[in-house]
C-alpha positions as CSV (number, residue, x, y, z in Angstrom):
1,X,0.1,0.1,-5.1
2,X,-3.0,2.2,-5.4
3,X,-5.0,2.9,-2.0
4,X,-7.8,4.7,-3.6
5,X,-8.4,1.8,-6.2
6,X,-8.5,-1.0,-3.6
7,X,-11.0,0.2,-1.6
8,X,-13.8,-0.9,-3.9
9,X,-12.5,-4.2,-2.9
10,X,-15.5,-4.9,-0.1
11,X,-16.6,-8.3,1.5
12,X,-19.5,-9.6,0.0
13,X,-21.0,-10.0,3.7
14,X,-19.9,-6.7,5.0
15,X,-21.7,-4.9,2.1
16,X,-25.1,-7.2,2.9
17,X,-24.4,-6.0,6.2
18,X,-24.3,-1.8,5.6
19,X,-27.3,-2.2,3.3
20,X,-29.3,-3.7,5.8
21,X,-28.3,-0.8,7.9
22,X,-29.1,1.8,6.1
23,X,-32.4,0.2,5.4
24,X,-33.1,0.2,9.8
25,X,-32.3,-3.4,10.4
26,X,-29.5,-2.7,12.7
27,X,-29.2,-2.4,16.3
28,X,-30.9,0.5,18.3
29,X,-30.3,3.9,17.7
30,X,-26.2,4.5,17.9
31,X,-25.1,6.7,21.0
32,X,-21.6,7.9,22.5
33,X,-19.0,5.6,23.2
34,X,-18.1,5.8,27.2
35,X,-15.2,8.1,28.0
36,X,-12.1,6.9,29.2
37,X,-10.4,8.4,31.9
38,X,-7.4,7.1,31.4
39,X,-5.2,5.4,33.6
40,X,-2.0,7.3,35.8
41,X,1.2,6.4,34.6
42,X,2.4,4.5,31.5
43,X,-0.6,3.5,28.7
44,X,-0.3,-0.3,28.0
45,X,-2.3,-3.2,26.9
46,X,-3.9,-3.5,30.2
47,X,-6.0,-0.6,29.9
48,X,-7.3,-1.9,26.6
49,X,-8.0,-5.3,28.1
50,X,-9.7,-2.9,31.1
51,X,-11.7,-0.7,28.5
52,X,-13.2,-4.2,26.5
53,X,-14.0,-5.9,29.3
54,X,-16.0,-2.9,31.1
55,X,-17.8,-2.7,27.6
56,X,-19.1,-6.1,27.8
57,X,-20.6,-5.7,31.2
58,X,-23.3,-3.1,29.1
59,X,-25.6,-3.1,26.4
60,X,-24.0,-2.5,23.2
61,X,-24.3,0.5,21.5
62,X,-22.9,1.8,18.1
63,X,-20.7,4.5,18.4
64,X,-22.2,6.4,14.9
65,X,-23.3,10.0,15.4
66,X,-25.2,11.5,12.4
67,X,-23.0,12.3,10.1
68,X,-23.7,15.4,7.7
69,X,-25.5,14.6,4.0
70,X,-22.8,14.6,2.3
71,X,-20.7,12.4,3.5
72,X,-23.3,10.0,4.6
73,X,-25.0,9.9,0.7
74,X,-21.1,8.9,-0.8
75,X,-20.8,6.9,-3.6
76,X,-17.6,4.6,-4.2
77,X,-16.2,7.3,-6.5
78,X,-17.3,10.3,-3.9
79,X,-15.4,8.6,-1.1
80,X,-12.0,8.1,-2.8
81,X,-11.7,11.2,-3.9
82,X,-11.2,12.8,-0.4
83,X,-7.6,12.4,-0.1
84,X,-6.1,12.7,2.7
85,X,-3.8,15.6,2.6
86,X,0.2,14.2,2.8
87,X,2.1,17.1,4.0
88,X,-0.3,16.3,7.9
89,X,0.9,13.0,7.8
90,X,1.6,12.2,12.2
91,X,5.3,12.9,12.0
92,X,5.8,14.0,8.9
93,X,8.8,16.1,10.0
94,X,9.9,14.5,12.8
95,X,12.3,12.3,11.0
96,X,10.8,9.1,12.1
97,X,10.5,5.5,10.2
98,X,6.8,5.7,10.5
99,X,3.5,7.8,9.6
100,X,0.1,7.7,9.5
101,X,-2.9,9.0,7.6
102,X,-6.1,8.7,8.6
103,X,-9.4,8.0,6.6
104,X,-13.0,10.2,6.3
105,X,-16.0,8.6,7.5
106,X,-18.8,7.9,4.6
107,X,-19.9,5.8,2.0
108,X,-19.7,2.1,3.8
109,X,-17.7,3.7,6.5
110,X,-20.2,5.2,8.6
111,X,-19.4,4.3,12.3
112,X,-16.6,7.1,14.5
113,X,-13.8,5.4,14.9
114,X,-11.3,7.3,18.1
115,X,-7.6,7.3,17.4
116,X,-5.2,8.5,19.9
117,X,-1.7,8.5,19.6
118,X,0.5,7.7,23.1
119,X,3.5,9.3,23.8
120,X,5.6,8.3,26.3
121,X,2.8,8.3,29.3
122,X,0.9,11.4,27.5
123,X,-2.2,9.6,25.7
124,X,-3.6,12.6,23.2
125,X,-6.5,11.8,21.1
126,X,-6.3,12.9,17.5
127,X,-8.1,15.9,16.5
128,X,-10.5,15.6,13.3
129,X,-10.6,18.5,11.0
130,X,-11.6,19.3,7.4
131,X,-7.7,20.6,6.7
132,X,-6.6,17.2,7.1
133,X,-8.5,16.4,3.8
134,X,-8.8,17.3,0.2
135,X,-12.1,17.3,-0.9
136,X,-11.7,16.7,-4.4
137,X,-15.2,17.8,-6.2
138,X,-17.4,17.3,-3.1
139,X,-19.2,19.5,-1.5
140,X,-18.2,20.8,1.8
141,X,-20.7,21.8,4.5
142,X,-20.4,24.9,6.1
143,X,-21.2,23.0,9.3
144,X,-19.0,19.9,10.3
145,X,-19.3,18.4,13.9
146,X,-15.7,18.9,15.0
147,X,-16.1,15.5,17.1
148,X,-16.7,13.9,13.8
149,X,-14.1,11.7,14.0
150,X,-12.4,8.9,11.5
151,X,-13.2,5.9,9.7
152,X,-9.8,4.3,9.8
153,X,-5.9,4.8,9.2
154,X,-3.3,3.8,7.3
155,X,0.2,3.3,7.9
156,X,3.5,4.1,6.1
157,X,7.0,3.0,6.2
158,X,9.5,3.3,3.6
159,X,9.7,-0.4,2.7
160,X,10.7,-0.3,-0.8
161,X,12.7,3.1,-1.2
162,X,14.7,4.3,2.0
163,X,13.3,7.9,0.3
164,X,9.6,6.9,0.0
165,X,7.6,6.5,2.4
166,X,4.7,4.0,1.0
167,X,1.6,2.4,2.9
168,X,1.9,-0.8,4.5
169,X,-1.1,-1.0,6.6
170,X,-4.4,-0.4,6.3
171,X,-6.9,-0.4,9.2
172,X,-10.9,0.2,7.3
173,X,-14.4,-0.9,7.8
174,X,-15.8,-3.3,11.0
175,X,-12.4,-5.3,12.1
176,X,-10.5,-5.4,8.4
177,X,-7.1,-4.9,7.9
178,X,-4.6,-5.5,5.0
179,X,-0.9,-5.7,5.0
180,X,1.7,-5.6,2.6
181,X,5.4,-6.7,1.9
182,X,8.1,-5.6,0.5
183,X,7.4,-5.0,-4.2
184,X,4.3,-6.6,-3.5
185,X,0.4,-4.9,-4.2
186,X,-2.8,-5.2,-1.7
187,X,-4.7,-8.2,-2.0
188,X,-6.2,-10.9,0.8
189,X,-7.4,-9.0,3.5
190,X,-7.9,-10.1,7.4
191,X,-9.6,-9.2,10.4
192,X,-10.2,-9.1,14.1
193,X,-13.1,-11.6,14.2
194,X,-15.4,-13.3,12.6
195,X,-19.0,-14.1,13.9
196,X,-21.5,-16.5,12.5
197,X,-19.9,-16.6,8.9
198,X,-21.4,-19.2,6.8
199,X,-25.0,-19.9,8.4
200,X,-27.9,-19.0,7.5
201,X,-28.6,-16.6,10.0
202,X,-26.9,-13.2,9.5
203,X,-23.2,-12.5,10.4
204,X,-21.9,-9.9,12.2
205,X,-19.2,-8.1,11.7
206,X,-17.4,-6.2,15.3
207,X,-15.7,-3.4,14.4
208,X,-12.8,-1.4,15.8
209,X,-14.3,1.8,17.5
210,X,-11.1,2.6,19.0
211,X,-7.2,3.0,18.3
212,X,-4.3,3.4,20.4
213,X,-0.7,4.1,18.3
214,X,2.4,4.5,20.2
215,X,4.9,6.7,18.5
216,X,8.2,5.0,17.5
217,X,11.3,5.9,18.1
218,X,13.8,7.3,15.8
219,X,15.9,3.6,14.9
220,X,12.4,1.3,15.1
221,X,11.8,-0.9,13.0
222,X,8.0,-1.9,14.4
223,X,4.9,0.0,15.5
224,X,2.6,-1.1,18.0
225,X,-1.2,-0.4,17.6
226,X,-3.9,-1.1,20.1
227,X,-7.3,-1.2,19.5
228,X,-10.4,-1.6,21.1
229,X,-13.7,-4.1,19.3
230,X,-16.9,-4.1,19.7
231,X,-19.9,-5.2,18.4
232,X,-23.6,-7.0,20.0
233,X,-22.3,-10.1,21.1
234,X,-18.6,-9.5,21.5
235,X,-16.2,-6.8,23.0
236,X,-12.4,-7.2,22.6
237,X,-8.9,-5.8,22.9
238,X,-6.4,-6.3,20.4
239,X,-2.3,-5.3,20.6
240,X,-0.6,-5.3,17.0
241,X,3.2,-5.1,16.5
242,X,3.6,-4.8,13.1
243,X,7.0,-5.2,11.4
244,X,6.9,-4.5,7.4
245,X,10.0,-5.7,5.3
246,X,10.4,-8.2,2.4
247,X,7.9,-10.2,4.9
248,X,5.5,-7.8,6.3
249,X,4.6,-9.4,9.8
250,X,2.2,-9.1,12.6
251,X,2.6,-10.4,15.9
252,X,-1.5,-10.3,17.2
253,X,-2.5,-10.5,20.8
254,X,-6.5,-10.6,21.9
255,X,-8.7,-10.8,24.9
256,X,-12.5,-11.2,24.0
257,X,-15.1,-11.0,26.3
258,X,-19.0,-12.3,25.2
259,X,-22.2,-10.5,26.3
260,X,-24.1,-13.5,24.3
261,X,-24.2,-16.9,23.0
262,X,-22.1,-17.1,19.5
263,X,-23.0,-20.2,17.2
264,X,-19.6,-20.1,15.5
265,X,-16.5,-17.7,16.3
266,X,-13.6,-17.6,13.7
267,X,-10.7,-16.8,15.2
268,X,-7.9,-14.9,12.9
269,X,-10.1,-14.7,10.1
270,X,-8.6,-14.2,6.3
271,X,-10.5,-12.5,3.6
272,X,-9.8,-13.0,-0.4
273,X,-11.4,-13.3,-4.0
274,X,-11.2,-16.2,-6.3
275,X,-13.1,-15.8,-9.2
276,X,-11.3,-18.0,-11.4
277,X,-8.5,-20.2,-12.4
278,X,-7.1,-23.1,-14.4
279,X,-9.4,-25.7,-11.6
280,X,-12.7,-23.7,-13.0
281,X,-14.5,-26.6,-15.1
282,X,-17.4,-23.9,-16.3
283,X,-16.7,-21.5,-19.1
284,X,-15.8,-17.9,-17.9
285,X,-16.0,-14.9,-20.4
286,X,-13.1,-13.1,-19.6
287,X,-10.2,-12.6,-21.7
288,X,-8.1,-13.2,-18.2
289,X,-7.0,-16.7,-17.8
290,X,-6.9,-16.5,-14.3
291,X,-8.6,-14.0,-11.4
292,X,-7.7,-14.4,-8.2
293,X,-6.0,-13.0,-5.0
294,X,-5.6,-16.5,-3.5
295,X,-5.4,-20.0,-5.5
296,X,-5.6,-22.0,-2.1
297,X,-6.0,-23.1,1.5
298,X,-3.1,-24.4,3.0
299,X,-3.0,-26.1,6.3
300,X,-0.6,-27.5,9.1
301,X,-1.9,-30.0,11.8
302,X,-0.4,-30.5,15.0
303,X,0.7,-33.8,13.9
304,X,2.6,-31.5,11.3
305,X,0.8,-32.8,8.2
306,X,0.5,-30.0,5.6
307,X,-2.6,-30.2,3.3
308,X,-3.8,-28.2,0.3
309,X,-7.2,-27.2,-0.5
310,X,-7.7,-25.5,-3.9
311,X,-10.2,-22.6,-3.9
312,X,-13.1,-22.5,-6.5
313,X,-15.7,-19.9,-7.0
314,X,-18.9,-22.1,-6.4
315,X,-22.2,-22.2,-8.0
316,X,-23.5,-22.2,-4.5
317,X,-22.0,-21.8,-1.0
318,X,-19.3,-24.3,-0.3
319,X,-17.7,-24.6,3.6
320,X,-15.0,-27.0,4.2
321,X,-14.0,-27.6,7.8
322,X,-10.6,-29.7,8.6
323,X,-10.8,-31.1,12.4
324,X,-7.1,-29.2,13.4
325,X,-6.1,-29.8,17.4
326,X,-3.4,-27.3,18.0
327,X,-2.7,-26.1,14.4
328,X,0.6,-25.0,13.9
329,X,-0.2,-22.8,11.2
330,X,-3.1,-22.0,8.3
331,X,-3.1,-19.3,5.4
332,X,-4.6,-18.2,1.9
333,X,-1.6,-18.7,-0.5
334,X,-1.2,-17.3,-3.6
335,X,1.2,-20.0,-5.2
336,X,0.6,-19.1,-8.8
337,X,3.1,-16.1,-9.9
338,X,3.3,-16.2,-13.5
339,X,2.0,-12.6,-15.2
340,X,1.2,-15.0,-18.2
341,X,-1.4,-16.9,-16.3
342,X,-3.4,-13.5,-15.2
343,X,-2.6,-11.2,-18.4
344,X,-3.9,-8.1,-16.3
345,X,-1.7,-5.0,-16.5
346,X,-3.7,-2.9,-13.4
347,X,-4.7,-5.6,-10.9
348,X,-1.4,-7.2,-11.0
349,X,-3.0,-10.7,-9.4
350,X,0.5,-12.0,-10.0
351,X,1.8,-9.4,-7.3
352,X,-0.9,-10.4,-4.4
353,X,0.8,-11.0,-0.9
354,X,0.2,-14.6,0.7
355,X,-1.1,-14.4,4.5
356,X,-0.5,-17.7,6.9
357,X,-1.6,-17.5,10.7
358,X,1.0,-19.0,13.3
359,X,-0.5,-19.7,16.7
360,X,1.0,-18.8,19.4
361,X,0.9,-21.8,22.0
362,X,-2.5,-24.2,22.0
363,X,-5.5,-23.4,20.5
364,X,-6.6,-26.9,21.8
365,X,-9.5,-28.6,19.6
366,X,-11.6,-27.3,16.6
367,X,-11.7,-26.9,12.4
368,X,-10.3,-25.0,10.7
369,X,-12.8,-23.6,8.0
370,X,-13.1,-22.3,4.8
371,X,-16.3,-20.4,3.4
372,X,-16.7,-20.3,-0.4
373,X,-19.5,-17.9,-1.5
374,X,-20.5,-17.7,-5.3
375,X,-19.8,-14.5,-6.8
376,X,-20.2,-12.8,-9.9
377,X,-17.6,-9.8,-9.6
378,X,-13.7,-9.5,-9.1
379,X,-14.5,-6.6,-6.6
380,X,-15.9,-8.9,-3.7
381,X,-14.0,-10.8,-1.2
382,X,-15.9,-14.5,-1.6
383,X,-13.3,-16.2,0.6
384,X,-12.8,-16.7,4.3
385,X,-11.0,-18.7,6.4
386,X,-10.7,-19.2,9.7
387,X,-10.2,-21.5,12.8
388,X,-13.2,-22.1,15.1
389,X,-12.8,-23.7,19.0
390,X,-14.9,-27.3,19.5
391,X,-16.6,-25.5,22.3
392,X,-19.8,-23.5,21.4
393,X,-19.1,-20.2,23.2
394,X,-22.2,-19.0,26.1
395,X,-22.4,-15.7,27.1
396,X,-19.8,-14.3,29.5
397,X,-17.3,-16.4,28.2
398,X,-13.7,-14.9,28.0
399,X,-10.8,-16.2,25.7
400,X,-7.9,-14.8,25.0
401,X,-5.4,-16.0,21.3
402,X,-1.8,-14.9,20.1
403,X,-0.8,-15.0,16.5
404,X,1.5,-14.4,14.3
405,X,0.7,-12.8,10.9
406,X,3.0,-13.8,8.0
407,X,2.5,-11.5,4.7
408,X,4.9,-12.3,2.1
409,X,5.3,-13.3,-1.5
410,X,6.9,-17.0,-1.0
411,X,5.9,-18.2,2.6
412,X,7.6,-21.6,1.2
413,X,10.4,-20.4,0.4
414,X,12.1,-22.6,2.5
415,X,10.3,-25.5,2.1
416,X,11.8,-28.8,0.3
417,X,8.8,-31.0,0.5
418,X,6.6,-31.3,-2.5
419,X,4.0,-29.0,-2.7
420,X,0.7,-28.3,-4.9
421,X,2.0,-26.0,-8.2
422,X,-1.4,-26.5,-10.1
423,X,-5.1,-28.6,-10.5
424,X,-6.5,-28.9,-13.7
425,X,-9.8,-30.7,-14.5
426,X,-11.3,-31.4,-17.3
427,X,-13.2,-34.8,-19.3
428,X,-12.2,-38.0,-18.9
429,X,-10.2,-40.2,-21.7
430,X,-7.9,-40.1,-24.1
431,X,-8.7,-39.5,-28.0
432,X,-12.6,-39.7,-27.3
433,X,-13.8,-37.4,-24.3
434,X,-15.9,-38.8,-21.7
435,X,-17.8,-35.7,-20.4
436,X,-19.8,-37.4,-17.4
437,X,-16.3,-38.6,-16.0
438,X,-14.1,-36.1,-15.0
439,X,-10.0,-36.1,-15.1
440,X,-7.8,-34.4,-12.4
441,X,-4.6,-33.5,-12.4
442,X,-2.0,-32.1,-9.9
443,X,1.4,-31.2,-10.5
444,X,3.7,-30.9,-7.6
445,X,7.0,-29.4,-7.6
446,X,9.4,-29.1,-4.4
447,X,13.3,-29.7,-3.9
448,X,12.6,-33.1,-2.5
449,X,11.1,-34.0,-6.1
450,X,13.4,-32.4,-8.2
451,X,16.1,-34.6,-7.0
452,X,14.5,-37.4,-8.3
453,X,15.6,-39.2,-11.2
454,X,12.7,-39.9,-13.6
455,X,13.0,-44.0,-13.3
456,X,12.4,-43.4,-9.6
457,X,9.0,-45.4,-9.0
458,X,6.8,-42.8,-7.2
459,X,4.1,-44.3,-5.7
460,X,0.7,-42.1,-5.8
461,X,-2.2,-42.7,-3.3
462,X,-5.8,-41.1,-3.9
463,X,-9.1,-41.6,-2.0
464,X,-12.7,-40.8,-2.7
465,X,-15.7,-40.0,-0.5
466,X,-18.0,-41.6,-3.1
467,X,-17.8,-42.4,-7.5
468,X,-15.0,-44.7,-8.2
469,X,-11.4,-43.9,-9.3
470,X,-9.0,-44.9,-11.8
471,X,-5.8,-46.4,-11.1
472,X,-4.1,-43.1,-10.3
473,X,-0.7,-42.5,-12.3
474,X,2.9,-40.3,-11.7
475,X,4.9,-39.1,-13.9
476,X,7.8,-37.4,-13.9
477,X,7.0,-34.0,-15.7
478,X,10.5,-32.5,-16.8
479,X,9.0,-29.2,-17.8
480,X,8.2,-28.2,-14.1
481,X,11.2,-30.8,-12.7
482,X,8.2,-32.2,-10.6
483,X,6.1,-34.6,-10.6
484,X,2.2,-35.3,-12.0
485,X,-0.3,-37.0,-10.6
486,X,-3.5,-38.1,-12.6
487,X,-6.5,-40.2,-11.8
488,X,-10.4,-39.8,-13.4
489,X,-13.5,-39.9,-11.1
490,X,-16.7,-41.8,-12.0
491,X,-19.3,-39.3,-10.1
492,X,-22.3,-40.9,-8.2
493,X,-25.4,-39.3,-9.6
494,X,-25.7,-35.7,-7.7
495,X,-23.0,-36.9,-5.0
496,X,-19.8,-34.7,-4.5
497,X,-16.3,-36.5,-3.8
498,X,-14.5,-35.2,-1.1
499,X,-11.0,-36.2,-2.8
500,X,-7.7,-36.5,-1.1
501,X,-4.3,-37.4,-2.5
502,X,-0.3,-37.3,-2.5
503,X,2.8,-38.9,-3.8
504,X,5.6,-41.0,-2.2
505,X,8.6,-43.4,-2.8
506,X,8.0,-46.5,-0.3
507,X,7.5,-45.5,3.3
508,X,8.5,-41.8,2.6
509,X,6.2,-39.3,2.0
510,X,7.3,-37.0,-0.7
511,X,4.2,-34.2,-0.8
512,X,1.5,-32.3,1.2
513,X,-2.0,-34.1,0.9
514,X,-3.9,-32.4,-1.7
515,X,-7.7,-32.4,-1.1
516,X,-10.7,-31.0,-3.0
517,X,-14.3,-31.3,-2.8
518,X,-15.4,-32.0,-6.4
519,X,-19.4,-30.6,-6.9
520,X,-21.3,-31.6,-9.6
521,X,-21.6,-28.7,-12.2
């Protein structure tokens, strides 16, 4: 995997966001965060959950001292190339499973973020200072605040080479973090919380100001990291335990506490990039077949239905909300892992970890949501999904959500009901091509369906919000030891179809429910 590279992935909103506040339209002028006098005895989530909710009784205010010219005027390119230096790595030489590096503030990065690492009932904050970094070609002032502070860190753990230690975790920028498993490279991306995404007023984006990492001991296999969000309307504290191997999880634990009204919360938000894929009906000029980090939306309801919602890179902004009481589980899959349908040698698209959210008891009633913003470039996150409570939130609310965070290469792996392998759209017809009707098909393969013989009479059901539909077909398709299903759509004139449909063999249902919004190109 390459760090440096990836950071030129940035959200599409978060980069709106720094613009606007380097051009003054941010909050008040930023001043000191409180300080913490800690708590006697042994440091624990409680003090966090103290910390966030002590926050929210006061104004906010940013915690984003002046930072020198030169780091504040940082290009892309300027920012990567101050490396953190290796041989500092936090116990380096102390022969445990973990380290951690930490990251410069500038360029995007411009708020002081606190990191303190606990050690046994000694809490010690971490020291900034210029020999933690290498410079590359940038110019050093003579004069550096020496409470300058970081932007982030990252975390390593040997997870592919018992001699290596490579990074696994990445915490960088408002509330984002990434994960990795085991072989695979960076990709969707997800974060703390997410605030009024998809309106038409502007989002915010809380950030973690402070971290918290307890030092591991010598046979662990986890790290825990606390941290502490804030932002205007929300403050919050967050536990991680994060466990990498061939699936890299994390188990999540928050308490939020609102100084305002919020129109919509997103609680466990996901982050990814679809640009295109073999779905995309317009013509793209890129010698790439497909470009994406995540081909789809996958749900399960309480009722334990499992529906698919491929993702599209829209000519306008597209949300899709799915009325979910008590999910069981939601996630941005990336199904498709055939190099041949990417052809790209450096992104490796093929390689991109799938993330699913697994809440921990009831959520109770709400959507969950998917946000689909047009974009023009590979190098922005257009994707986000999240799950969002019935109940509009009022200031001086509190809520509290556990989570578990699943990052993996096949999530399914396990699974032995039909699922959704590909959508393909194109004209409608056979010999002569009927442009203004449009023909969809859906392979699904599973174990379920590849014990099938090809006589068995599959019965496929598909409904349509508006247009009319063809007698939809299955077929047996020996090439993928699935099965297709195939139907056209008759548009209304400027009306989308909210389309849903899935196989079975009498009273038994053989696949997820498949469901796309089609839009009029």
């Amino acid at each position: 995997m390459n760090p440096s590279r990836d950071l030129k992935r940035i959200s599409a909103g978060l980069l709106v966001a720094f613009a606007m506040t380097l051009a003054g339209e941010a909050v008040s002028q930023p001043a000191a965060a409180p300080e913490d006098a800690g708590v006697p005895g042994a440091f624990t989530f409680a003090n966090v959950v103290r910390r966030a909710a002590e926050l929210a009784q006061a104004p906010y205010q940013r915690d984003a001292p002046e930072l020198p010219d030169a780091f504040a005027s940082l290009d892309y390119d300027g920012f990567r190339d101050i490396r953190f230096r290796p041989d500092h790595s936090l116990w380096r030489g102390d022969g445990l499973p973990f380290q951690v590096q930490f990251f410069h503030r500038g360029f995007m990065f411009q708020d002081r973020v606190t990191i303190n690492l606990i050690d046994g009932e000694e809490v010690t904050p971490i020291e900034f200072s210029t020999e933690l970094f290498d410079y590359g070609k940038n110019a050093v002032p003579e004069q550096i605040p020496h409470d300058l502070g970081f932007a982030g860190l990252r975390l390593l753990y040997p997870i592919n080479r018992d001699d290596l230690f490579d990074e696994v975790a990445v915490f960088l920028g408002a509330s984002y973090f990434r994960a990795v498993a085991q072989k695979l490279n960076y990709g969707i991306t997800t974060r703390g919380l997410a605030i009024d995404t998809g309106l038409s007023t502007r989002e915010e984006f809380p950030l973690f100001r402070e971290f918290w990492i307890e030092k591991p001991a010598e046979d662990a296999v986890e790290i825990t990291v606390y941290a502490l969000m804030d932002s205007p309307s929300v403050s919050g504290a967050y536990r991680f335990v994060i466990k990498p191997g061939l699936e890299t999880t994390m188990d999540v634990k928050n308490h939020l506490y609102f100084r305002d009204s919020v129109e919509k919360v997103g609680i466990a938000p996901l982050t990814s990039m679809f640009m295109h894929g073999e779905l995309t009906e317009r013509f793209m000029d890129d010698f790439r077949p497909e470009v994406h980090d995540s081909d789809g939306l996958i749900i399960e309801t309480g009722t334990g239905e499992r529906i698919w919602r491929p993702l599209i890179n829209p000519l306008g902004l597209r949300i899709s909300t799915f009325q979910v009481e008590n999910p069981r589980m939601f996630g941005l899959l990336q199904r498709d892992r055939d190099f041949a349908h990417y052809q790209d040698l450096e992104a490796h698209y093929h390689n991109r970890p799938s993330a699913q959210v697994e809440p921990i008891g009831d959520w109770g009633k709400g959507v969950v949501e998917v946000v689909e913003i047009p974009s023009n470039s590979e190098r922005y996150d257009n994707i986000v999904a999240f799950w969002t409570p019935e109940r509009r939130v009022e200031a001086g609310d509190e809520m509290e959500f556990a989570y578990r965070l699943r990052y993996s290469g096949d999530p399914e792996a396990r699974l032995t009901g039909g699922r959704t392998l590909a959508t393909r759209i194109g004209a409608a017809g056979t010999d002569v091509l009927d442009s203004d009707r449009r023909k969809f098909v859906v392979d699904f393969v599973g174990e379920n369906l590849s014990t099938l013989p090809p006589e068995t009479p599959v019965t496929a059901t598909v409904t349509t919000s508006s247009g009319e539909l063809s007698p939809p077909i299955a077929q047996h398709n020996p090439q993928t030891g699935g099965w297709r299903l195939f139907f056209e759509l008759t548009p209304e004139r400027g009306r989308s179809a909210e389309l849903r449909g899935f196989l079975s063999e009498g009273n038994d249902v053989l696949t997820e429910t498949w469901s796309f919004e089609w839009l009029p190109q």
